[in-house]
N, C-alpha and C positions, 0 to 999 in steps of 0.2 A: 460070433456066429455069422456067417454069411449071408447075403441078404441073396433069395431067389432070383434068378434071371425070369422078370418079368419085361414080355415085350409086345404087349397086348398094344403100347400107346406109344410105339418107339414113331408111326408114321407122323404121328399128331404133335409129337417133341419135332419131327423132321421139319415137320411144315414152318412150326414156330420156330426153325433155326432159317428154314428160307424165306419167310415173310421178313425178321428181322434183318438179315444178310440184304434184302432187296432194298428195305427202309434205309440204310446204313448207304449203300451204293447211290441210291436217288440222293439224299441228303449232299453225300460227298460234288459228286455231279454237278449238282445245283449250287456248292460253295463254291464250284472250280470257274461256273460261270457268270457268279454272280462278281466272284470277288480276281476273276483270273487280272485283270490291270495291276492288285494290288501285292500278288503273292508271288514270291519267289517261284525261280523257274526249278530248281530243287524238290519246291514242296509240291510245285504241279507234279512234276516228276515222282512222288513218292505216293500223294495222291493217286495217281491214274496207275501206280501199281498193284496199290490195296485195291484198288478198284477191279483191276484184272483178276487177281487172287481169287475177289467174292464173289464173281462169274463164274469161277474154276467152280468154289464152294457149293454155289449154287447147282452145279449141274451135279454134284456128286451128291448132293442133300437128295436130287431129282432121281437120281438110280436107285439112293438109298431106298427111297420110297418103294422106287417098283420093285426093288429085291423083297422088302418086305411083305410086301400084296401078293407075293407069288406071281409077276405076270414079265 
């Protein structure tokens, strides 16, 4: 049997995907500058794309929201 579409707490899963998304970017960020002397120019490179990615993520986790509030 199918389970009900309930979306009473979808903004509050949103939020906790963009708190996480944010944690995840600052961490990245802070490895790239702590350790940028010692890491391949590759994994900066692969790094700062996740990183764009979870900006994109972020803005859409952000509309999600407002679609849901109705505003």
């Amino acid at each position: 049997m199918a389970k009900p579409d309930n979306r009473e707490d979808n903004a509050v899963h949103l939020q906790q995907h963009i708190n996480n998304t944010e944690e995840n970017l600052q961490e990245a960020e802070q490895y790239l500058n702590e350790f940028a002397d010692e890491i391949s120019s590759n994994e900066q490179n692969a790094i700062e794309a996740k990183n764009e990615r979870r900006k994109e993520s972020i803005q859409s986790f952000e509309a999600e929201i407002q679609d849901e509030s109705g505003q």
